[in-house]
Structure formats: C-alpha cells, structure tokens
N, CA, C and O atoms as CSV, one atom per row, in Angstrom:
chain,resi,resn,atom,element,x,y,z
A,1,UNK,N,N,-74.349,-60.044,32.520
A,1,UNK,CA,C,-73.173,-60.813,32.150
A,1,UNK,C,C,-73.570,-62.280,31.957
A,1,UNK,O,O,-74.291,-63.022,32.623
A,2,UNK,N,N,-73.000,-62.425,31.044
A,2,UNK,CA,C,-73.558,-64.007,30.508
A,2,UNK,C,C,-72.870,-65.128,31.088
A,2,UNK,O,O,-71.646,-65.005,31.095
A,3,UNK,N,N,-73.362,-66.250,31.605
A,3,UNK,CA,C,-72.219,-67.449,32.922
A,3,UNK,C,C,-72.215,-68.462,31.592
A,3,UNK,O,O,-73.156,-68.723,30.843
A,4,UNK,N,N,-70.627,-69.018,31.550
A,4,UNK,CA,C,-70.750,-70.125,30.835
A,4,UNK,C,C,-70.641,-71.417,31.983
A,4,UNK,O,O,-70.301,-71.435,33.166
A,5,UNK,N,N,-71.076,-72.412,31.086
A,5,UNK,CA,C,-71.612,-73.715,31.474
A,5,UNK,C,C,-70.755,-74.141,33.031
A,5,UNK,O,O,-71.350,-74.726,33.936
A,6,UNK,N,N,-69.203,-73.707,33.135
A,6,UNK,CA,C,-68.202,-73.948,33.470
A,6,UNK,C,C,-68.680,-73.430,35.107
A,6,UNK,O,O,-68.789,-74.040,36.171
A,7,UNK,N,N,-68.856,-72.248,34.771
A,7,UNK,CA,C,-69.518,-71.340,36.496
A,7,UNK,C,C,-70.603,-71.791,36.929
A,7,UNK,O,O,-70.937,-71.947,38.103
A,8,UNK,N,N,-71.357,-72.079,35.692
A,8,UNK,CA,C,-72.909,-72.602,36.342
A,8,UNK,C,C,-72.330,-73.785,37.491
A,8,UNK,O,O,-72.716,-73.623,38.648
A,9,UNK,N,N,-71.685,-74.618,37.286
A,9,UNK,CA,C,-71.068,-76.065,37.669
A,9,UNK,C,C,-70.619,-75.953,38.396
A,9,UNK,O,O,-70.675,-76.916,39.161
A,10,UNK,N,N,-69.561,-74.439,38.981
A,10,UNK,CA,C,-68.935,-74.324,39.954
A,10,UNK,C,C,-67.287,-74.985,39.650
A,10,UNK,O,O,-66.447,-75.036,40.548
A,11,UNK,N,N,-67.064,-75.393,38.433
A,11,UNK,CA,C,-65.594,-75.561,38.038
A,11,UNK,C,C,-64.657,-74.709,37.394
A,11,UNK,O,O,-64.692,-73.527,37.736
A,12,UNK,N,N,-63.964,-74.994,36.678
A,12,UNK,CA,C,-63.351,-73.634,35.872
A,12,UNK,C,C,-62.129,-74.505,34.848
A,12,UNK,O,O,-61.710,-75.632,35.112
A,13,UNK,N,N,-61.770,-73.796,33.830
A,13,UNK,CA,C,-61.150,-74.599,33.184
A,13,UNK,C,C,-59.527,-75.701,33.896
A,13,UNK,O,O,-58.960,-76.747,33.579
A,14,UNK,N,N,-59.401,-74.788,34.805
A,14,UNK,CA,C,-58.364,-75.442,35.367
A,14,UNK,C,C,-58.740,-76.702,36.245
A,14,UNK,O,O,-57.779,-77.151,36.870
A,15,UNK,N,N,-59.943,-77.365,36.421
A,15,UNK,CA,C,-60.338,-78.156,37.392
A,15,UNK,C,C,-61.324,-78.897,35.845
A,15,UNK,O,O,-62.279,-78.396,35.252
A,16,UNK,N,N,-60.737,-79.976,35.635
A,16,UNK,CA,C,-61.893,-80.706,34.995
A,16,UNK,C,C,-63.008,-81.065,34.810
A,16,UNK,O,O,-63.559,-80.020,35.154
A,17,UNK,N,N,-63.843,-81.739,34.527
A,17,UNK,CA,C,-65.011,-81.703,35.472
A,17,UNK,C,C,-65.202,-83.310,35.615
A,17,UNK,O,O,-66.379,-83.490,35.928
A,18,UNK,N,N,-64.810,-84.022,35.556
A,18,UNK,CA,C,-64.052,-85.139,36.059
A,18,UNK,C,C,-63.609,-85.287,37.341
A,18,UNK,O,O,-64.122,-86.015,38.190
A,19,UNK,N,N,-62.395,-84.402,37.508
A,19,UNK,CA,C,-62.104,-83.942,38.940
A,19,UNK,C,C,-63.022,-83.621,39.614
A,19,UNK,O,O,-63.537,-84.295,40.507
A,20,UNK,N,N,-63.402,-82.273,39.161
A,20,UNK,CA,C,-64.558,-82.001,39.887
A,20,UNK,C,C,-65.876,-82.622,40.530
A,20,UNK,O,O,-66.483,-82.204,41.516
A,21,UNK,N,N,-66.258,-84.050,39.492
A,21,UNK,CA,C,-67.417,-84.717,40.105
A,21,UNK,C,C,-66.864,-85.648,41.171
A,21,UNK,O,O,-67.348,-86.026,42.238
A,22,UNK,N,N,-65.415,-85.973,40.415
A,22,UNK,CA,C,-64.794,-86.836,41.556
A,22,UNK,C,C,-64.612,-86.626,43.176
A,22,UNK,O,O,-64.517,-87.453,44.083
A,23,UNK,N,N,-64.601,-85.091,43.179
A,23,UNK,CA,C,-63.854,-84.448,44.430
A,23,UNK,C,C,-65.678,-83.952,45.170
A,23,UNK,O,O,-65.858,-83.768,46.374
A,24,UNK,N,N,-66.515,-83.860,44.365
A,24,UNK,CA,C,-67.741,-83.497,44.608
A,24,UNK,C,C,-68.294,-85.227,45.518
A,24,UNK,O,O,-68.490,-85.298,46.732
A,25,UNK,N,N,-68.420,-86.276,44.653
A,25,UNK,CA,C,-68.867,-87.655,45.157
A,25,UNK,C,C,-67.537,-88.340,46.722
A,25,UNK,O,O,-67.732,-89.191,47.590
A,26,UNK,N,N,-66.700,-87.746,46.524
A,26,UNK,CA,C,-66.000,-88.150,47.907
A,26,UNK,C,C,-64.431,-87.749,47.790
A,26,UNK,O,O,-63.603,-88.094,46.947
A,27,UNK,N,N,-64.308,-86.906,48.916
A,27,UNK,CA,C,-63.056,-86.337,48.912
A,27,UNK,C,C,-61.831,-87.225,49.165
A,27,UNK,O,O,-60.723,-87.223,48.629
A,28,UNK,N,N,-62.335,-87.955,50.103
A,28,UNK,CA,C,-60.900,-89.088,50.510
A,28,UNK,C,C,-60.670,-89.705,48.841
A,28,UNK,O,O,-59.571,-89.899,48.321
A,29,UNK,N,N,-61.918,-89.925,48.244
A,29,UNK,CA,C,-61.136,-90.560,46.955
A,29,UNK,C,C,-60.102,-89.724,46.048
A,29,UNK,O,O,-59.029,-90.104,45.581
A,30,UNK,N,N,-60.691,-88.568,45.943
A,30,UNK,CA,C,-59.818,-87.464,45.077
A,30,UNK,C,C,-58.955,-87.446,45.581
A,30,UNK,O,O,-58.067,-87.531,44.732
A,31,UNK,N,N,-58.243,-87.339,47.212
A,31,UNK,CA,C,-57.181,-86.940,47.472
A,31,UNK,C,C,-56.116,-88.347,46.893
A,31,UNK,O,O,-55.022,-88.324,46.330
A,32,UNK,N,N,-57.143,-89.698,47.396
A,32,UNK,CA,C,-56.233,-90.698,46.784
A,32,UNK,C,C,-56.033,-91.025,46.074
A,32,UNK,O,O,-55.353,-92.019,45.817
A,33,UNK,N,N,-56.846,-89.910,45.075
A,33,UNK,CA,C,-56.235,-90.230,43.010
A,33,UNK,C,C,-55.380,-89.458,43.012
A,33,UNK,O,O,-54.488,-89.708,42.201
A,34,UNK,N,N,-55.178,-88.012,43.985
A,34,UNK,CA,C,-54.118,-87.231,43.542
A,34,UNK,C,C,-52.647,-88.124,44.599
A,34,UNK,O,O,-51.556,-88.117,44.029
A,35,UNK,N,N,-52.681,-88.551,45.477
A,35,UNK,CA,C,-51.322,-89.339,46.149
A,35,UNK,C,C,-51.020,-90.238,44.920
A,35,UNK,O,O,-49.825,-90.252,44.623
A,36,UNK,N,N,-51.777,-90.940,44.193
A,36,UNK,CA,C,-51.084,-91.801,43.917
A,36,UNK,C,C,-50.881,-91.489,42.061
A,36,UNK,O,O,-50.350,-92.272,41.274
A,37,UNK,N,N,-51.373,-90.369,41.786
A,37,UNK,CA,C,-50.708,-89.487,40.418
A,37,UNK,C,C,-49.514,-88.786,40.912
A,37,UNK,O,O,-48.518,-88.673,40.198
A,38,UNK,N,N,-49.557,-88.430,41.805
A,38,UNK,CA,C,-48.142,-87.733,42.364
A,38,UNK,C,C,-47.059,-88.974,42.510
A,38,UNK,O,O,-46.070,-89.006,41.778
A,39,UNK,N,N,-47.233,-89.674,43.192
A,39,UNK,CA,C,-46.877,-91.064,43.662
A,39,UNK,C,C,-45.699,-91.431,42.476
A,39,UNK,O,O,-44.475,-91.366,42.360
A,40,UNK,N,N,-47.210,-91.976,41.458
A,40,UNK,CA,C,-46.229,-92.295,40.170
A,40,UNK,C,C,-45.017,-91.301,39.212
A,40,UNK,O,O,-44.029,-91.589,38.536
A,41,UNK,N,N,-45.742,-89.973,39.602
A,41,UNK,CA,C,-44.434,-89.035,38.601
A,41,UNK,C,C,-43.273,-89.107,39.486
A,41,UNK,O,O,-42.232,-88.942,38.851
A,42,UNK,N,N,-43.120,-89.272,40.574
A,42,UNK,CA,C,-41.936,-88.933,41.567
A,42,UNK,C,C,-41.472,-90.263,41.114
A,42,UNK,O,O,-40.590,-90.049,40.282
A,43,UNK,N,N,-41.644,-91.501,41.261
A,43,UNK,CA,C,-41.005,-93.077,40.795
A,43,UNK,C,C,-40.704,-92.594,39.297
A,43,UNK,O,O,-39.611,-92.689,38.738
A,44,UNK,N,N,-41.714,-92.135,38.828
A,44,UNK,CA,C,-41.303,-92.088,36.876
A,44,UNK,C,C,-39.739,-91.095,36.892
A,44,UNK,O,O,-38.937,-91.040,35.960
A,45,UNK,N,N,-39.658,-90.578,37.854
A,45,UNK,CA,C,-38.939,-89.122,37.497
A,45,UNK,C,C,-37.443,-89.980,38.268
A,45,UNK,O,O,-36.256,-89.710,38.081
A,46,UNK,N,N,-37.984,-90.945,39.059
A,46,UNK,CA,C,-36.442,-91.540,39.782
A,46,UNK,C,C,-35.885,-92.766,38.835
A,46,UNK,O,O,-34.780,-93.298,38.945
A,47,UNK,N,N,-36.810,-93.057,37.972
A,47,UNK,CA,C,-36.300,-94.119,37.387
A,47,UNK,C,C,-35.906,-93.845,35.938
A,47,UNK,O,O,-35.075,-94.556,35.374
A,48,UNK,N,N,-36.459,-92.890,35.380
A,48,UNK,CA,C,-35.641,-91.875,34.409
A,48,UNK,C,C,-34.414,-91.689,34.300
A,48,UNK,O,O,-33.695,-92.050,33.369
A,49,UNK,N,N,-33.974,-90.831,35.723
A,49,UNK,CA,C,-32.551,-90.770,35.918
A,49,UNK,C,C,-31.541,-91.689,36.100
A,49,UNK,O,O,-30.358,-91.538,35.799
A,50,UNK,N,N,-32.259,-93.013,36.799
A,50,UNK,CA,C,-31.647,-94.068,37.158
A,50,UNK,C,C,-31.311,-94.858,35.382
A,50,UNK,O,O,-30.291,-95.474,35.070
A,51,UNK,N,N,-32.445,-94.591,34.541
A,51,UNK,CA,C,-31.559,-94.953,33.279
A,51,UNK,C,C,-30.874,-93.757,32.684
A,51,UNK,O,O,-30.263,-93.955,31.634
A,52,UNK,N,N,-30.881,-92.479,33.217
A,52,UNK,CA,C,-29.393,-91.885,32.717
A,52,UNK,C,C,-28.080,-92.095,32.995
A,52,UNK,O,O,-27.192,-91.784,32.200
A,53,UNK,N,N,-27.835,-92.701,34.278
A,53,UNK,CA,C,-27.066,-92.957,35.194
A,53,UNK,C,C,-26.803,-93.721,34.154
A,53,UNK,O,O,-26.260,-93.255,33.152
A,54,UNK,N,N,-27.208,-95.180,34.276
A,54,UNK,CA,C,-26.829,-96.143,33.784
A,54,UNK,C,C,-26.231,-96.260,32.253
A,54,UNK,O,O,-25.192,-96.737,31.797
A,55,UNK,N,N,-27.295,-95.647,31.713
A,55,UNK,CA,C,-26.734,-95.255,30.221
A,55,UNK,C,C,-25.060,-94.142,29.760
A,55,UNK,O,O,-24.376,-93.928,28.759
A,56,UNK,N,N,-25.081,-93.742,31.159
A,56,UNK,CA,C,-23.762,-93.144,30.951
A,56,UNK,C,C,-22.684,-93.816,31.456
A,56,UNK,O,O,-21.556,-93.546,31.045
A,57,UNK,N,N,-22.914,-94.855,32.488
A,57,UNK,CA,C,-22.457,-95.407,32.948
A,57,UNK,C,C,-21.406,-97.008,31.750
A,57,UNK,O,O,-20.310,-97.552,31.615
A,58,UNK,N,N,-23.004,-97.008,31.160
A,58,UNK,CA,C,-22.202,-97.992,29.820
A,58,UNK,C,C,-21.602,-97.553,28.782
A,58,UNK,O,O,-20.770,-98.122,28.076
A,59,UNK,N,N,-22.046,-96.516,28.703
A,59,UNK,CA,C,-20.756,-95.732,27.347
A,59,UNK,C,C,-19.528,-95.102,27.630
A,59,UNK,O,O,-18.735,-94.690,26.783
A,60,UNK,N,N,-19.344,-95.016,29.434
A,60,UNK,CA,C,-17.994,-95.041,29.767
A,60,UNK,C,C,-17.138,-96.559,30.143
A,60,UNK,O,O,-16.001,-96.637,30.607
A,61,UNK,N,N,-18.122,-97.775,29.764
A,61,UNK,CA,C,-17.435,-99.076,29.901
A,61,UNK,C,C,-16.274,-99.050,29.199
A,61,UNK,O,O,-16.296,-98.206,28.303
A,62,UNK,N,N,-14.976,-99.855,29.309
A,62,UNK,CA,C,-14.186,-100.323,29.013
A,62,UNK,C,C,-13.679,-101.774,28.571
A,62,UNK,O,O,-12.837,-102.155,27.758
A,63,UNK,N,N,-14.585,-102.448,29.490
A,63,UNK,CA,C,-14.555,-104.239,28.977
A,63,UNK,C,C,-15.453,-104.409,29.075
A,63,UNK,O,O,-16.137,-103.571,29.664
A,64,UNK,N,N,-16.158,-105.818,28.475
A,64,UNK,CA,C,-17.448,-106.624,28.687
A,64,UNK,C,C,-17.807,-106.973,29.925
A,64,UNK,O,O,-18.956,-107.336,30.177
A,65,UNK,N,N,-16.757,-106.889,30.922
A,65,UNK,CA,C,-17.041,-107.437,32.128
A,65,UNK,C,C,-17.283,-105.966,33.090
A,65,UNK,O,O,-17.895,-105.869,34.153
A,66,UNK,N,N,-16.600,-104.932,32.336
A,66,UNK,CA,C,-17.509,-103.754,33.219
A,66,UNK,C,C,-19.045,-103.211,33.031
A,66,UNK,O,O,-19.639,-102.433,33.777
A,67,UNK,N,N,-19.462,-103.748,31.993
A,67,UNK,CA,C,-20.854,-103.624,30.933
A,67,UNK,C,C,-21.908,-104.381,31.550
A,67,UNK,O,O,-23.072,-104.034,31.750
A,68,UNK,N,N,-21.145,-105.824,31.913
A,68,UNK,CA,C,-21.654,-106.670,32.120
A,68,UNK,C,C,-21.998,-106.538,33.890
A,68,UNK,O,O,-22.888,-107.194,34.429
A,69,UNK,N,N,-21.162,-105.628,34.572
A,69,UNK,CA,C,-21.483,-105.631,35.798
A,69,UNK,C,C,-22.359,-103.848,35.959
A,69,UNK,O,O,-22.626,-103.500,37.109
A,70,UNK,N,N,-22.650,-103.083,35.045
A,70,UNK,CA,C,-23.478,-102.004,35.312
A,70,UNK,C,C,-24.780,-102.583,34.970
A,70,UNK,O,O,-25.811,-102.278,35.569
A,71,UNK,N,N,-24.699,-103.838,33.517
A,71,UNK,CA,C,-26.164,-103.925,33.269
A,71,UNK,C,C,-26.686,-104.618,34.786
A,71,UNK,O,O,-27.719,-104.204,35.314
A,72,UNK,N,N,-25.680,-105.938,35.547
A,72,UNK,CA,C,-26.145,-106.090,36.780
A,72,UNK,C,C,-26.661,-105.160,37.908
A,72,UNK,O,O,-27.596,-105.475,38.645
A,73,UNK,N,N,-26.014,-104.048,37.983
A,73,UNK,CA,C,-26.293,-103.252,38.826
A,73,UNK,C,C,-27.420,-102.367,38.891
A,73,UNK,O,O,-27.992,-101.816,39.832
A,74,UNK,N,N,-27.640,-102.375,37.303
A,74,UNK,CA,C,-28.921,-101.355,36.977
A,74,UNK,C,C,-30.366,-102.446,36.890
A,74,UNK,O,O,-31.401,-101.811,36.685
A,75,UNK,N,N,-30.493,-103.482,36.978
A,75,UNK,CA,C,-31.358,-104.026,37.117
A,75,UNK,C,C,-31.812,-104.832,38.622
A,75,UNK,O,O,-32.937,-105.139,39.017
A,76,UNK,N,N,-30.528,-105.023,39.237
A,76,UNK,CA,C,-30.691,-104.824,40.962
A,76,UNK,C,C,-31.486,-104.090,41.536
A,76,UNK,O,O,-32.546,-104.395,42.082
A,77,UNK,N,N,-30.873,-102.850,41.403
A,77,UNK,CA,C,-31.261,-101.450,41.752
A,77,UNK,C,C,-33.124,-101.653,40.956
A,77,UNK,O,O,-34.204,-101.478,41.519
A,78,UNK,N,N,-32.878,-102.010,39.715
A,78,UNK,CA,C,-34.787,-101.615,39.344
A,78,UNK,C,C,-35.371,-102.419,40.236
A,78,UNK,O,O,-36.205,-101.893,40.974
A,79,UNK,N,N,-35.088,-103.882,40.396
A,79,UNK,CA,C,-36.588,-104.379,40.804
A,79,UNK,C,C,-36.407,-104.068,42.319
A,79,UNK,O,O,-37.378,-104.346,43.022
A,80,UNK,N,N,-35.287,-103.521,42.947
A,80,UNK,CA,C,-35.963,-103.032,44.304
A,80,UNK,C,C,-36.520,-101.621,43.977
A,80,UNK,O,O,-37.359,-101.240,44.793
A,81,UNK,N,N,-36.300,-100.939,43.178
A,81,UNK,CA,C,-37.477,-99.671,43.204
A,81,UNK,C,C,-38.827,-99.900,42.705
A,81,UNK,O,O,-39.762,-99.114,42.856
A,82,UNK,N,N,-38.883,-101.192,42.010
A,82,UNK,CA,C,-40.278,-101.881,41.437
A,82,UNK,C,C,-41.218,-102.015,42.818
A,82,UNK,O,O,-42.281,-101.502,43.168
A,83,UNK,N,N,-40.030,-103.225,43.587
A,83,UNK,CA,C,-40.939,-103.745,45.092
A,83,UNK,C,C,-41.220,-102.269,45.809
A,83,UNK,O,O,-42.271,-101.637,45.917
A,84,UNK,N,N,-40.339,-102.072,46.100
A,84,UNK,CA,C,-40.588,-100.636,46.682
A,84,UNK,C,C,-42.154,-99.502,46.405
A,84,UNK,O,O,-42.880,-98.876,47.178
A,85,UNK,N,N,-42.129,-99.669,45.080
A,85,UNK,CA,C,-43.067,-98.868,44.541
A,85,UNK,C,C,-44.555,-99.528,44.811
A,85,UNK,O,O,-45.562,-98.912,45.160
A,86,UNK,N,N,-44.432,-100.910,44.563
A,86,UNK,CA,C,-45.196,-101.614,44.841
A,86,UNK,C,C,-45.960,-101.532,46.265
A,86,UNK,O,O,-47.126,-101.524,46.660
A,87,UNK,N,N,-44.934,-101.486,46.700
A,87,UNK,CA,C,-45.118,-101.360,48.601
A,87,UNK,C,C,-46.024,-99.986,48.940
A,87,UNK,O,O,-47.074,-99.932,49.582
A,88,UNK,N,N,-45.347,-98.993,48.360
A,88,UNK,CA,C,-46.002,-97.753,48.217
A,88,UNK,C,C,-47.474,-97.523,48.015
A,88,UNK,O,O,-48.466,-97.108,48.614
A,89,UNK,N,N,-47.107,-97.995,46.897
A,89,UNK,CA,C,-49.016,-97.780,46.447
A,89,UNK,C,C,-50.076,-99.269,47.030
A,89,UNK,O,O,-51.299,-99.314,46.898
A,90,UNK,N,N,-49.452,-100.063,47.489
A,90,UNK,CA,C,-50.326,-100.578,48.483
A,90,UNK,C,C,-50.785,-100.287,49.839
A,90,UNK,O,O,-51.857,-100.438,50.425
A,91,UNK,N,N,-49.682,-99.841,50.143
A,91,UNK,CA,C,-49.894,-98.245,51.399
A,91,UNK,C,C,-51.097,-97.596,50.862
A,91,UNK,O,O,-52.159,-97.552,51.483
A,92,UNK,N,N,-50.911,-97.089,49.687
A,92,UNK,CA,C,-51.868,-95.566,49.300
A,92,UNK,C,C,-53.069,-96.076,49.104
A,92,UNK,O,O,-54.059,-95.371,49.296
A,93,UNK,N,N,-53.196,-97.549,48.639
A,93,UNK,CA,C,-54.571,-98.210,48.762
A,93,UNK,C,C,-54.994,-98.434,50.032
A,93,UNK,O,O,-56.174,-98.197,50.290
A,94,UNK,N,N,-54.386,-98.778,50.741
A,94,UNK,CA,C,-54.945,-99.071,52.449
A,94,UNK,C,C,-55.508,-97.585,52.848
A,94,UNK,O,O,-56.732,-97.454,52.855
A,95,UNK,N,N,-54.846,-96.671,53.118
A,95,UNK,CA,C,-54.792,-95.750,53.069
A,95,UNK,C,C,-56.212,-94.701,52.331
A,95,UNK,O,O,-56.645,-93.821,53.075
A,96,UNK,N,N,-56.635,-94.795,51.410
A,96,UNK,CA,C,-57.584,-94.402,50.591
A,96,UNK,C,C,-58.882,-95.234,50.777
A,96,UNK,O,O,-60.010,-94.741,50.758
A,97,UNK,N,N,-58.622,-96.452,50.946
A,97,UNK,CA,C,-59.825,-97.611,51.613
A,97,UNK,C,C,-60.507,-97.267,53.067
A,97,UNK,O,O,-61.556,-97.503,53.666
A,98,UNK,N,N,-59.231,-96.542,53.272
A,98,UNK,CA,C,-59.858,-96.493,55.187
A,98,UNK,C,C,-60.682,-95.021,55.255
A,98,UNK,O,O,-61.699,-94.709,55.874
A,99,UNK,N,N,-59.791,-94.239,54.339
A,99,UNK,CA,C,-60.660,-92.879,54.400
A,99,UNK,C,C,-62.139,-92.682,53.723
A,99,UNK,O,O,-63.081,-91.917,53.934
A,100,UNK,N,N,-61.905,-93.635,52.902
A,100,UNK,CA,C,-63.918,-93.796,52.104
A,100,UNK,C,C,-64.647,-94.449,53.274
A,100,UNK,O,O,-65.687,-94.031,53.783
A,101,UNK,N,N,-63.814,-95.754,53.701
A,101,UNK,CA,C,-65.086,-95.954,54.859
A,101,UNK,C,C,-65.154,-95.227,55.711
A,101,UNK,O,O,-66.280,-95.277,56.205
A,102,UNK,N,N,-64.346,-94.339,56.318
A,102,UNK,CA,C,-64.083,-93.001,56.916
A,102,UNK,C,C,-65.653,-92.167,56.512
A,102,UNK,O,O,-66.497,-91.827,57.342
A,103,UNK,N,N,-65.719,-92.008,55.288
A,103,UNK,CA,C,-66.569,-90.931,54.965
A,103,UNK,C,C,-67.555,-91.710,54.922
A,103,UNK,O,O,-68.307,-91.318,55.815
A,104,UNK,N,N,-68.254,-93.069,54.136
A,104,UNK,CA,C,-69.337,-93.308,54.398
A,104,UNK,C,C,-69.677,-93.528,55.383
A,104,UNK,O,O,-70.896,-93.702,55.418
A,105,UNK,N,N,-68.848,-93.688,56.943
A,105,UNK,CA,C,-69.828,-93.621,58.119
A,105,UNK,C,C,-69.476,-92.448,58.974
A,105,UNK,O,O,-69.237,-92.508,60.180
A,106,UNK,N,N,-69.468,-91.270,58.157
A,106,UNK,CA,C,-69.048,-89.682,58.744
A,106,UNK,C,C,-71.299,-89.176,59.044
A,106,UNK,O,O,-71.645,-88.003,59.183
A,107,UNK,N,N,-71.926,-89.890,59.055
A,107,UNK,CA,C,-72.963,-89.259,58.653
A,107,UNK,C,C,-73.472,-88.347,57.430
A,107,UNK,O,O,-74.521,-87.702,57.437
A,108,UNK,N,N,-72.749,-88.396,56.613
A,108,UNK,CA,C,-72.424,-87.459,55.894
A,108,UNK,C,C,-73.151,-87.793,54.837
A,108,UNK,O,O,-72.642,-88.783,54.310
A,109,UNK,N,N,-74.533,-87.273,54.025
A,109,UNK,CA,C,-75.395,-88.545,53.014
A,109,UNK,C,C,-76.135,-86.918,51.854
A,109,UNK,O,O,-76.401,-85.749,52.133
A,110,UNK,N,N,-76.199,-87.691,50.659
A,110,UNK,CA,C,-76.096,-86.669,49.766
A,110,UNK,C,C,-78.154,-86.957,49.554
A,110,UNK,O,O,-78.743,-88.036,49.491
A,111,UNK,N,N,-78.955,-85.034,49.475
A,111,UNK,CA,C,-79.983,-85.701,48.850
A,111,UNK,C,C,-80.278,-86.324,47.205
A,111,UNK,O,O,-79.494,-86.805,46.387
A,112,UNK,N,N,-81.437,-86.129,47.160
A,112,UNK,CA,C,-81.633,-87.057,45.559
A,112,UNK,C,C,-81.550,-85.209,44.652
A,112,UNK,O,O,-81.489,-85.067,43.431
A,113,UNK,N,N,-81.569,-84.302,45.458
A,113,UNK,CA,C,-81.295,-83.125,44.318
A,113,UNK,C,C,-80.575,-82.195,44.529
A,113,UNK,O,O,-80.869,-81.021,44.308
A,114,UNK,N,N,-79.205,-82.732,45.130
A,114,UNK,CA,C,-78.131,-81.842,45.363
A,114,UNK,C,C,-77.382,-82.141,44.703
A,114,UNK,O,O,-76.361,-81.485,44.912
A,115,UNK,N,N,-77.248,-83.017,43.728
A,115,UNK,CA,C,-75.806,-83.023,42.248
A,115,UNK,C,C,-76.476,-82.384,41.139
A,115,UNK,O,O,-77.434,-82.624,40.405
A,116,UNK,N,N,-75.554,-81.424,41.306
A,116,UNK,CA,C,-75.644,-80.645,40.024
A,116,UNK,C,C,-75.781,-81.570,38.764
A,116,UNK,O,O,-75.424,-82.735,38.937
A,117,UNK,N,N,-76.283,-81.193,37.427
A,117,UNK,CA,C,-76.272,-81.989,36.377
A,117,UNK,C,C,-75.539,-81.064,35.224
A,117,UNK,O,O,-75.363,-81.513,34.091
C-alpha cells in the first residue's frame, strides 16, 4: 500500500501542516492560537448580533430622537465589548506567555534529528 506524503508526516488532511508543526514545536503555543481563534469567533458572533439588534432596532424608530438614542446605545454597548475583548485577549497573552516558559523549563529539549522534514 502506497503512504502519501500526509502519513509519512503523521498529519492528515484535516490537521494542516502548519498546525501540525505548530503543535509539534510547542503545545502551550497551539493551544494559545486555538483560545484565542476561538476567542475571536465567539466576540465576532456577539457583535454580529449586537448589529442585528441594533439595525432592527432603527428601522422600528419613530423620531430622530429615538434613532438618535439607539445609535447612542449601540455604540456604548460596542466600545465596552471592544475594552472587554481587549481585556480578554490580554489574559490569553499572559496566559500563553506563562505556559511557553512553562515548557521551555519543563526539561523538555528536542534532538538535532527528531523534526520530521
């Protein structure tokens, strides 16, 4: 049976090989590329709705001064989910910083012919 390039490597199409070298050279990092790709779709996915809200919110206006107080409200509301988010992923950096130095002083040391090519 013939191995393509993919098995030789130990990846598979569902794992990049990107990922894969990533998650191969240090795990605390991979996990903290995947927190903070997750991170961002969950904010992308709240602030989406937060302009559906809003957008429905102005096409049920009635005066300029009710228009004028959703556009206030919907931009309140953003830049505390901005700071917020902000806050977040400076967490996930602390967080991801501590676990690499975590691993480089785990003893843990790669030789000169154990990465695959």
């Amino acid at each position: 049976m013939k191995t393509t390039r993919q098995q030789r490597i130990g990846t598979s199409l569902e794992t990049p090989a990107a990922a894969a070298a990533l998650w191969a050279t240090s795990p605390a990092i991979a996990t903290a590329w995947i927190d903070m790709v997750s991170e961002s779709a969950r904010f992308m996915t709240e602030r989406l709705e937060s302009n559906l809200e809003t957008q429905k919110a102005t096409l049920a206006c009635r005066s300029p001064m009710e228009l004028v107080q959703v556009q206030s409200d919907y931009l309140g509301k953003a830049v505390a989910q901005y700071v917020a988010e902000t806050m977040r992923f400076y967490q996930l950096g602390i967080a991801a910083s501590q676990g690499v130095f975590a691993d480089v002083g785990s003893g843990r040391r790669r030789d000169y012919d154990d990465i695959p090519l």
